[in-house]
N, C-alpha and C positions, 0 to 999 in steps of 0.2 A: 920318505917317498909317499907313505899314507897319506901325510897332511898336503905336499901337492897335487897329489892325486885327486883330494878332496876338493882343493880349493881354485885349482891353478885354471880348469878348463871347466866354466861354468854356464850352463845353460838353465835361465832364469826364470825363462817363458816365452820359449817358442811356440804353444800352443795356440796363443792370439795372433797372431800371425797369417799372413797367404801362404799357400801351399807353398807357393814360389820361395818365398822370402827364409819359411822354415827350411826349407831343403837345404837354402844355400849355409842358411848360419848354421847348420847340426853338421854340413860337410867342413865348413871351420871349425867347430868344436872340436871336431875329429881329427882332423890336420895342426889339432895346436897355433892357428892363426888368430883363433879369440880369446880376451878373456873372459868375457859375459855379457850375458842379455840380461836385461831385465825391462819390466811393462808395469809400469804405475801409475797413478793418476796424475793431472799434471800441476797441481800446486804441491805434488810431494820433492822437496831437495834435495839438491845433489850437491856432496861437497867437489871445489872447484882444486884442482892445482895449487892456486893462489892462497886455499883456506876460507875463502868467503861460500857461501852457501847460496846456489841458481835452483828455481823451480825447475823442474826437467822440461817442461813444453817451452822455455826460453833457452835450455841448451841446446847448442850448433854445434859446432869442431871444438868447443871446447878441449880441455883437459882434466880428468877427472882423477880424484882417487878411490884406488881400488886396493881387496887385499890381495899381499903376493904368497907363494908358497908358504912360509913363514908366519903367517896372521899378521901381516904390518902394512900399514897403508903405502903404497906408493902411486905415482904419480902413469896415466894412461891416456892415451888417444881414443875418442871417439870415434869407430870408422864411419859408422851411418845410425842417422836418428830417425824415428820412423813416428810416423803422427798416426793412428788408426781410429777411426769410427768406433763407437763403444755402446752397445744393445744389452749386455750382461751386469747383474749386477758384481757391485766391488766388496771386498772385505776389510771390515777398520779392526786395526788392532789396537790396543792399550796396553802398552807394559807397565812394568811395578815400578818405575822410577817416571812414571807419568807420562810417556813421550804415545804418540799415535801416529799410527799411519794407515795409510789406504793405497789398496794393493786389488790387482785383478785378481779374479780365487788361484789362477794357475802360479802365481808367481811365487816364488820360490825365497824361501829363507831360510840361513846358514844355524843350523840348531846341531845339539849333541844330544846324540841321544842314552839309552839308561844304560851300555856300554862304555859309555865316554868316546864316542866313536862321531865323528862332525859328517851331519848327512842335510843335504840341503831336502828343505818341504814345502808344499806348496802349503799357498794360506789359508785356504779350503780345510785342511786336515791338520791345522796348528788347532792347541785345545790350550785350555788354562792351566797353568802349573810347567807347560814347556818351558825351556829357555832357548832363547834368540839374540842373537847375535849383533848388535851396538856398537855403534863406536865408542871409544873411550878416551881416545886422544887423537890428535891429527897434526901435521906438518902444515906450518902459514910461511907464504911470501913477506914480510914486510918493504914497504916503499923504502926504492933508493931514495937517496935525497932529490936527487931530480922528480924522480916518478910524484913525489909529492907535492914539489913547487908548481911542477905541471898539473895536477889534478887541485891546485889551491887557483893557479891561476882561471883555469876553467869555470872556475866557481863564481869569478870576479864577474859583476852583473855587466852586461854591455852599456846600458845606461848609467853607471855610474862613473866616479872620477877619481883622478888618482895624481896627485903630486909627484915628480920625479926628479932624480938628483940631475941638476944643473948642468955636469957634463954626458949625461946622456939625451939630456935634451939638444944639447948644442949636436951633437954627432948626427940626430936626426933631422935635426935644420941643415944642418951642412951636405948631408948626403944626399937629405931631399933638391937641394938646389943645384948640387951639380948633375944630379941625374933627372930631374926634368924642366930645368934653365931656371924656376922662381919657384917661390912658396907660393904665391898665387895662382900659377898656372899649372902646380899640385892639385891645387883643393879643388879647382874647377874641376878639373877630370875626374876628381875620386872621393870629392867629399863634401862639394857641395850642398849635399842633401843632405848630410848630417847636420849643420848647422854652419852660422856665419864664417866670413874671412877672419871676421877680428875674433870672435873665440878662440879658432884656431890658431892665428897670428901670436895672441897675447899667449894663450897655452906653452907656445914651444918659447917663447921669451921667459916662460916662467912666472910669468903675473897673475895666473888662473890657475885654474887645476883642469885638466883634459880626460875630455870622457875618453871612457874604454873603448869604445866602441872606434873611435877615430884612430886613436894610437893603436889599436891590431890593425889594423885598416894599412896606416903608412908606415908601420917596420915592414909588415908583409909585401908593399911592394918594392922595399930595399931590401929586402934578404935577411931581416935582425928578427932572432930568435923573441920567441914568447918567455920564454924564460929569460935571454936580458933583459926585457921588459921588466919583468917581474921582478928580477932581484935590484932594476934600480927604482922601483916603488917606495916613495917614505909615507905618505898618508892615502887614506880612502875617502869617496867623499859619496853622500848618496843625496846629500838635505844638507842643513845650516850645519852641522855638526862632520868634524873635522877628526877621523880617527889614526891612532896610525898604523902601518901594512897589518894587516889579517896572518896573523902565521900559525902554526900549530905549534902548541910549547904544552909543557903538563895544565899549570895553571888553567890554561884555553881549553884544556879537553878535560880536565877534571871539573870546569865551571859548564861545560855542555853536560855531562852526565845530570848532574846537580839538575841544570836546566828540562831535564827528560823524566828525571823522579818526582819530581817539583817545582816545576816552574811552567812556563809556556814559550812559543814563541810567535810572535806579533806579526803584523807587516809591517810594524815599523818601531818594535824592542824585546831582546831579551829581557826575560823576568821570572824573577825568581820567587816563590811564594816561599813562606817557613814562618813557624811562630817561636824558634829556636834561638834567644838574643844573641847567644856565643856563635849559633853556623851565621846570620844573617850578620854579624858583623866579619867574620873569616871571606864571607863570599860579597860582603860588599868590597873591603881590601882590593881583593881580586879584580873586581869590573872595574875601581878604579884605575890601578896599573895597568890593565890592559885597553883602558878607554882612554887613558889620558885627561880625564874630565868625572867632575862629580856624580856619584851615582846618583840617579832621581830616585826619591823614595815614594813609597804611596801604599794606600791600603787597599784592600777588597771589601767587595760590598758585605762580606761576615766577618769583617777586622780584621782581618789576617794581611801582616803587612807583606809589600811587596817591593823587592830589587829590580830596578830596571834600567839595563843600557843602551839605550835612545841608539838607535841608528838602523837606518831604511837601509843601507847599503849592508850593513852587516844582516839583516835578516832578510834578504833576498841571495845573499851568500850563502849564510844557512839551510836556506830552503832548497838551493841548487846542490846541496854537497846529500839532502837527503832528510835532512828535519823536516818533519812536519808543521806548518802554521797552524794556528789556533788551537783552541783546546780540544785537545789529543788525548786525554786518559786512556779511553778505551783503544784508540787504535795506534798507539805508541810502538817504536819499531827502535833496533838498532840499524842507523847507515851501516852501508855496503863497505865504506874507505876504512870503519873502523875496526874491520876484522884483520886489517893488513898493517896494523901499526905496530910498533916494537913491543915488548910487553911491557915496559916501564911505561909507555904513552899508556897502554890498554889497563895498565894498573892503579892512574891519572884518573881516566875517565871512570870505569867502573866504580872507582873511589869517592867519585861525585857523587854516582847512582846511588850509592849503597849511605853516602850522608842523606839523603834523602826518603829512599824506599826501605832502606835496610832496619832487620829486626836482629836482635838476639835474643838467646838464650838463658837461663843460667841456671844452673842445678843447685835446689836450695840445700838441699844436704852438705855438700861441700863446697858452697860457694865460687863456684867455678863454670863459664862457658862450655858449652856442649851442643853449640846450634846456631847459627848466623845466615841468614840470606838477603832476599829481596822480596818484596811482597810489592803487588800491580792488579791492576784491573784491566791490562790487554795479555790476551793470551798471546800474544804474536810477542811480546817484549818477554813474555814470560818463556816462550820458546827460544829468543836470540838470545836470551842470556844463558841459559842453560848449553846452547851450540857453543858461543864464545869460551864460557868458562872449558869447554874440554880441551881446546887449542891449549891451554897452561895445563894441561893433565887433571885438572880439576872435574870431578863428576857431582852432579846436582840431582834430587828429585823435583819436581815441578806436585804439587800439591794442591786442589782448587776444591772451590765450595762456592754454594751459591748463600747471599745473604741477605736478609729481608729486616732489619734493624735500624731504633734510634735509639743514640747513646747521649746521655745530658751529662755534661760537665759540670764541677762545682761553679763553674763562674757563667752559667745557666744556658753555655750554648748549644744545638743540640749537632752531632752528626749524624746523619744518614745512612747508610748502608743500604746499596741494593743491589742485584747483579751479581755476577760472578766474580769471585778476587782469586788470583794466582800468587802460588808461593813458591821462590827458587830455593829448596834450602840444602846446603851444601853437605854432603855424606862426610861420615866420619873419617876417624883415622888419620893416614896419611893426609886424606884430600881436604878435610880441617885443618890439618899444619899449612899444608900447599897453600891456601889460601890465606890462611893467615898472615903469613910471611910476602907474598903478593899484594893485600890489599892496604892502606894508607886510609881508614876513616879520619874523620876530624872531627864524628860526635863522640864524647866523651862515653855515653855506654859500651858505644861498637868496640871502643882502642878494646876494652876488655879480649876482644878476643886474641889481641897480641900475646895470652897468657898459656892458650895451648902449644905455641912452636915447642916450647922444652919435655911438651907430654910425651909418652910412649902411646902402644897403639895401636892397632891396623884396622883397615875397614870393613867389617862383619860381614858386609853385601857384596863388595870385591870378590866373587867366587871362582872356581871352575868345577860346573857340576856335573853329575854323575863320571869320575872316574874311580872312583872306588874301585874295582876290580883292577884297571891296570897298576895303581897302586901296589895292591894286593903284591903283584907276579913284580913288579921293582922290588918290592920289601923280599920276596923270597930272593930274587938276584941278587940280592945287597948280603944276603945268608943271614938275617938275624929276625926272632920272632919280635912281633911287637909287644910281647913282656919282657924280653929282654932289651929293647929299646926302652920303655919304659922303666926300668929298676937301672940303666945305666944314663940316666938324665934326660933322653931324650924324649921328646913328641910321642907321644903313643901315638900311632894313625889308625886304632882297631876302628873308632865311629866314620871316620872315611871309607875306610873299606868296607864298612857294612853298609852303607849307605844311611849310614845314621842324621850324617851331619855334610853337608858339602863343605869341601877342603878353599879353604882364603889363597887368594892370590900370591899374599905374604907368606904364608905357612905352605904352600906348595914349593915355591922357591926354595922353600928352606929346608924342606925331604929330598929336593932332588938335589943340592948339596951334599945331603949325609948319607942319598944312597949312591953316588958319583954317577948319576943318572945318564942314560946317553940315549934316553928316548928321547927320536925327535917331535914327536905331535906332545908330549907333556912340555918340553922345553917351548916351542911356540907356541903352547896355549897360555904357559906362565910370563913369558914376553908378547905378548902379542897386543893390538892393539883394539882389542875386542873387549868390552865389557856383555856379560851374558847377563840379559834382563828377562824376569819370570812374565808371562802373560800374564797378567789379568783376565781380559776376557776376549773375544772375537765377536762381532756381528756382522750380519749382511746387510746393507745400507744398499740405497737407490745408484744405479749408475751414473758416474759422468758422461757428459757427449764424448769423448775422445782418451782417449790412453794412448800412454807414449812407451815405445820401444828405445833402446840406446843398447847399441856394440861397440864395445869397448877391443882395445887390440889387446897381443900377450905385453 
């Protein structure tokens, strides 16, 4: 009852607000018709139903997640979003696992305080050393198989071209002609302006390949789904070069990651940079089988060779699904579609990434990994990865520094360094295994970290703090002191309860087993979907023009 009491009917910040608008939402608070308000600035995210991640000044009627009684995310309606004018300044937070946000002073976040008692605070009166309240995992939609053929066809450029199997051509010739007497007095009416009779003529006989543009054009006015279309596509065509259908498969989405750590994409080729002969011949493999034609090779202007697969139609696909063209370091992003993939696909792709961006660890004393991530120079890639990986229950810090260096190589090249670089690197324990066991490198240092799965372990940082005291009154309920715990094998909890030490997610679960615990605000804390991140620090930064409101239903 405590913990929904705490959590279930939340008002966020109604302070910013018109009189009008506060009245009404505090008499919903109170009636149990909402779950919360909250007022942020508008490039701060909100995670979606889906799993994918919306700035809040582009959230409508979405569906959002929120926490329920329990500390577990589920799924809520939006009832109204509210856009306000903004004169005050805002407050940025920084937690200990790198993440920041920016928050109007009254808004409100979910902390425990040195009772172990969960009291929401405004951001005004959070101080350093607090803990705040994070996600730590979250529920994703992935695409039905439709949902995906439909969002691949989408992608397909209107001006390009597409080959199709022989009896779906014939059924649109056929249909076309009974329902408006010729193929000729079709095109007149509806497509003349796209281009010639005879394109179109030779197209549907199958002698050409037929722009996209035409074929939506004439299923749509026979009634023939986009998705038949799509599933009878055997090649793409954009220029001289002949691909065949565009689909997603691991290979394709492990060779896009690859492409985002290292590589670029053109208006008219993917390409892959790398000075690595073993990945550069693994990722040439790849562009073959999936080009059907030989990879073009080539260098950069600092030798460094380069993969590239030639095709305008494929990199106008790309750029429609969410790539960025040209070179992109600094402002590199993960697409939107790839937060909704299965985890085997997202284990694909990041897999790319991390042949590319990825670093390890290794402890020289015993010869053994103790640290893997990604390291970038766009903070925005640096922030999608660290969102993505929580969707697998994986938790990251983000670590950054600025750098002002030249490094000469033996073989007398020099690198540069300037600018700020970002590092995702993945916490221990559990979420070390987790990923280990998730992730597929192909460079030979990274396989290394396939060597923690069999380790023991848990994650130091993983906590739940300040509950020490209620602790405390479990251990007396359970009737044994914790020196007799102690001399009978068990966990001594005396540095928990003094507040010596805060108690691990792991080792909480593990006392409330041995005292048959039936608290329920320790039991949701220890399931819950919350990671608790210490502040760093707080400032007062310059106002945005607008802050956005959002009520959420029960």
């Amino acid at each position: 009852e405590e913990t929904k009491e705490k959590v279930d009917l939340i008002g966020a910040h109604p302070g910013s607000l018109s009189k009008e608008h506060r009245l009404r939402m505090e008499n919903h608070l109170r009636e149990g018709k909402m779950k919360a308000i909250v007022c942020l600035e508008g490039n701060t995210e909100i995670l979606t139903a889906q799993g994918t991640w919306k700035k809040i000044k582009d959230i409508a009627k979405d569906q959002v997640q929120s926490l329920n009684p329990k500390l577990r995310l589920n799924t809520h309606s939006i009832k109204t979003h509210i856009t306000k004018e903004n004169f005050d300044s805002l407050v940025k937070i920084k937690t200990s696992l790198g993440k920041e946000i920016l928050a109007t002073k009254e808004h409100k976040f979910l902390t425990i305080n040195s009772g172990g008692i969960l009291e929401w605070k405004e951001a005004q009166n959070l101080c350093e050393e607090d803990f705040v309240a994070t996600t730590r995992k979250y529920e994703f939609q992935t695409y039905s198989e439709t949902e995906m053929k439909e969002l691949l066809f989408s992608a397909y450029p209107d001006k390009g071209y597409v080959q199709l199997e022989k009896d779906f051509l014939l059924d649109i010739k056929n249909k076309t002609i009974q329902k408006y007497g010729s193929l000729k007095a079709y095109w007149r009416q509806n497509l003349s302006s796209m281009g010639s009779y005879s394109i179109y003529i030779h197209g549907l006989l199958g002698d050409n390949l037929l722009r996209i543009e035409i074929l939506k054009t004439n299923i749509k006015s026979l009634g023939i789904s986009q998705l038949s279309l799509y599933e009878a596509i055997l090649f793409t065509s954009a220029d001289k070069y002949k691909t065949p259908k565009l689909e997603i498969s691991k290979d394709f989405l492990r060779l896009l990651g690859m492409m985002l750590a290292d590589g670029y994409l053109s208006k008219s080729a993917l390409c892959i940079t790398n000075r690595n002969p073993k990945i550069l011949a693994y990722y040439k493999k790849i562009i073959e089988n999936l080009s059907g034609k030989k990879c073009f090779e080539t260098a950069s202007s600092s030798g460094t060779p380069v993969l590239m697969w030639q095709s305008v139609f494929l990199s106008r696909f790309l750029d429609s699904l969410g790539f960025i063209t040209g070179r992109k370091a600094r402002i590199c992003r993960i697409p939107e579609f790839i937060y909704r993939l299965s985890s085997t696909d997202l284990s694909a792709f990041l897999s790319g990434y991390l042949d590319g961006d990825g670093f390890i660890e290794i402890k020289s004393g015993d010869d053994r990994p103790y640290s893997i991530g990604y390291a970038t120079t766009s903070k925005r890639m640096a922030k999608d990865l660290q969102k993505i990986l929580l969707r697998e229950g994986i938790v990251s810090s983000l670590r950054s520094s600025f750098e002002d260096s030249t490094q000469t190589l033996r073989s007398g090249r020099k690198i540069v360094e300037y600018g700020w670089f970002y590092e995702v690197v993945i916490l221990d324990g559990e979420h070390l295994r987790r990923f280990a066991e998730f992730i597929c490198p192909e460079r030979e240092n990274l396989q290394r970290i396939k060597e923690v799965i069999n380790l023991r372990g848990y994650c130091n940082v993983d906590i739940i703090p300040n509950v020490g005291k209620i602790l405390r009154e479990e251990r007396k309920i359970y009737g044994s002191s914790a020196y007799a715990m102690s001399q009978n094998g068990l966990s001594d909890p005396t540095k928990y309860e003094l507040g010596k030490r805060n108690i691990s997610r792991h080792k909480l679960k593990s006392l409330l087993e041995t005292y048959n615990s039936k608290n329920s605000l320790l039991s949701s804390l220890a399931q819950s979907d919350i990671f608790w991140e210490r502040i760093e620090f707080t400032e007062i930064v310059k106002p945005s023009s607008f802050v956005y409101n959002i009520e959420v239903d029960v």
